[in-house]
C-alpha positions in Angstrom: 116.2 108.7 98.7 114.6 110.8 95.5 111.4 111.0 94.9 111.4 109.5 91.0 112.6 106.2 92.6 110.1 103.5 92.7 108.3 102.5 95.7 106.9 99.0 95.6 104.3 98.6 98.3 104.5 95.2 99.7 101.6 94.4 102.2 98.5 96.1 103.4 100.2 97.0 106.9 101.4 100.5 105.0 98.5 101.2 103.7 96.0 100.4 106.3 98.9 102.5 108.5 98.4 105.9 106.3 94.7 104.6 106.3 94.1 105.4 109.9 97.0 108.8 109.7 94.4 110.1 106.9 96.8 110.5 104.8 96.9 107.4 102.1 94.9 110.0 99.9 98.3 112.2 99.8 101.0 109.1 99.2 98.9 108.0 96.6 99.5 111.2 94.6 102.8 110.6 94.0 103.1 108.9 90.7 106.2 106.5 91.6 104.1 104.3 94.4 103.0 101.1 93.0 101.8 98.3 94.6 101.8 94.4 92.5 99.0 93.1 91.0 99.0 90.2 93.6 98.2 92.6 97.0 96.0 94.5 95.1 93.8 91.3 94.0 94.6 89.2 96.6 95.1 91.2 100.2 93.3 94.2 99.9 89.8 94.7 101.2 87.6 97.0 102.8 89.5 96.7 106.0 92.6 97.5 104.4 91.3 100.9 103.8 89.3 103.4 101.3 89.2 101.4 98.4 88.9 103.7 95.9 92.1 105.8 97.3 93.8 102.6 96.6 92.5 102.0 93.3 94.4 104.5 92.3 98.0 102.9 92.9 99.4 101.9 90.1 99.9 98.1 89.8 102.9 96.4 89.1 103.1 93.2 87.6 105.4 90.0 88.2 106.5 88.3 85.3 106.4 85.0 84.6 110.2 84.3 85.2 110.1 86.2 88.4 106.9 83.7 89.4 109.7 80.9 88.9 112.2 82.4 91.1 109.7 82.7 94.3 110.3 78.7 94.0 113.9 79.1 94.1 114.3 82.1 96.9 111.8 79.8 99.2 114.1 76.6 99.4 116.7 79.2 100.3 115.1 81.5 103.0 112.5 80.2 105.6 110.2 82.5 107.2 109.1 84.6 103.9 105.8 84.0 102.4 105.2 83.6 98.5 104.0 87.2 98.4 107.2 88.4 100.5 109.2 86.9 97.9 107.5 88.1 94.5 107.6 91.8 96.4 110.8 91.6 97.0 112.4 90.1 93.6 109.6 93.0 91.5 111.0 96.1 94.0 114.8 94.2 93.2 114.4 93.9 89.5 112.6 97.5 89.0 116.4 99.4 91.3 112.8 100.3 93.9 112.6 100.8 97.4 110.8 98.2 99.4 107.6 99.7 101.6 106.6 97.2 104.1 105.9 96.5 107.5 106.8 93.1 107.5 109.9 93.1 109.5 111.2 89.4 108.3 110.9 91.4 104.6 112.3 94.6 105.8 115.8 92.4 107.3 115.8 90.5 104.1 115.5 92.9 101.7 118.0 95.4 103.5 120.7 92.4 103.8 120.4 91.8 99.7 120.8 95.5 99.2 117.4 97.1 98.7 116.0 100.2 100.4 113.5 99.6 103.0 110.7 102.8 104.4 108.1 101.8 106.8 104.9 103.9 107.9 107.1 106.4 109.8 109.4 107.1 106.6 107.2 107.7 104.3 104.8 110.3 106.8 108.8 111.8 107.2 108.8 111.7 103.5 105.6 113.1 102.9 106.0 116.3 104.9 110.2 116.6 103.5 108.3 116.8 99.9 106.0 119.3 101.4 102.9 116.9 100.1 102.1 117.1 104.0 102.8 120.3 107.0 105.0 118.9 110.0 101.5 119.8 111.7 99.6 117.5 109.2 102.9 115.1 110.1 102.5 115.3 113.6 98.7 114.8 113.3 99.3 111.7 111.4 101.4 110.3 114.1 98.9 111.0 116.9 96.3 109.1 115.1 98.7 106.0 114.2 99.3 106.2 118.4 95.9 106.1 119.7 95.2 103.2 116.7 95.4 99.6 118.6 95.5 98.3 115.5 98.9 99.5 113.8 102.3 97.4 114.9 104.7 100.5 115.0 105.7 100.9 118.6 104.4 103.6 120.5 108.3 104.5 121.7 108.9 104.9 117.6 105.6 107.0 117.0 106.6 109.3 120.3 110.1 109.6 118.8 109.0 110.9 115.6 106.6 113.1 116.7 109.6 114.2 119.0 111.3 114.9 116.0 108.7 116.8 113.9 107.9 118.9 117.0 111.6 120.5 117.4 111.5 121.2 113.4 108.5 123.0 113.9 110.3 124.9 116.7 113.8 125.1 115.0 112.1 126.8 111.9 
């Protein structure tokens, strides 16, 4: 995965996620995370997270032919909301990479060929770009642990800190 690729956020579980990790303020710096017009007016709220940290994502609009196909993807496929499907067809049409925690989405999107990153990812990301330390990493995973309110498994969360820790040893 590159850095100048796309990545279309597709529900407020990533961002409340990096919320509660303090580190939404980093992810947002890089300029290639969007998120579509219709999470930011529609799902996002104070719960979600600092809202003026996520004013500063760059939208991403649907257009009105991709609006028609949600119609046509939802006769198909049962289980995916209307936003599910308008995320998925914008990161498709725009060669993105799908970040969501949805994990209906996330087996969708992977089985029609587009690149999925969860919470876990993009903290991985963050610190392989140097934007965050493997301390600052590791940090961020302790906090998404000891949050009841994040739906990564704790067994994922130990596994990655795992991870991060033997880097940090191995360096």
């Amino acid at each position: 995965m590159t850095i100048t690729t796309k990545i279309i956020i597709t529900d407020t579980n990533i961002i409340t996620d990096l919320s509660n990790a303090n580190i939404l303020d980093k992810f947002v710096m890089l300029d290639n995370v969007y998120i579509s017009d219709m999470v930011k007016n529609d799902e996002v709220n104070y719960d979600t997270g600092n809202i003026d940290i996520i004013q500063k994502f760059q939208t991403i609009e649907a257009t009105p032919e991709q609006i028609s196909e949600i119609f046509q993807i939802s006769r198909e496929i049962n289980g995916l909301s209307p936003y599910d499907i308008i995320n998925y067809i914008i990161t498709r049409d725009n060669n993105a990479i799908l970040a969501t925690g949805d994990k209906k989405l996330k087996v969708f999107s992977e089985n029609n060929g587009i690149e999925v990153i969860r919470t876990l990812k993009i903290i991985k990301l963050l610190n392989i770009k140097n934007i965050i330390s493997k301390e600052e990493a590791i940090n961020a995973c302790m906090l998404l642990k000891n949050n009841d309110c994040t739906r990564i498994p704790k067994k994922e969360i130990d596994k990655m800190i795992d991870e991060l820790k033997n880097d940090l040893v191995n360096c």
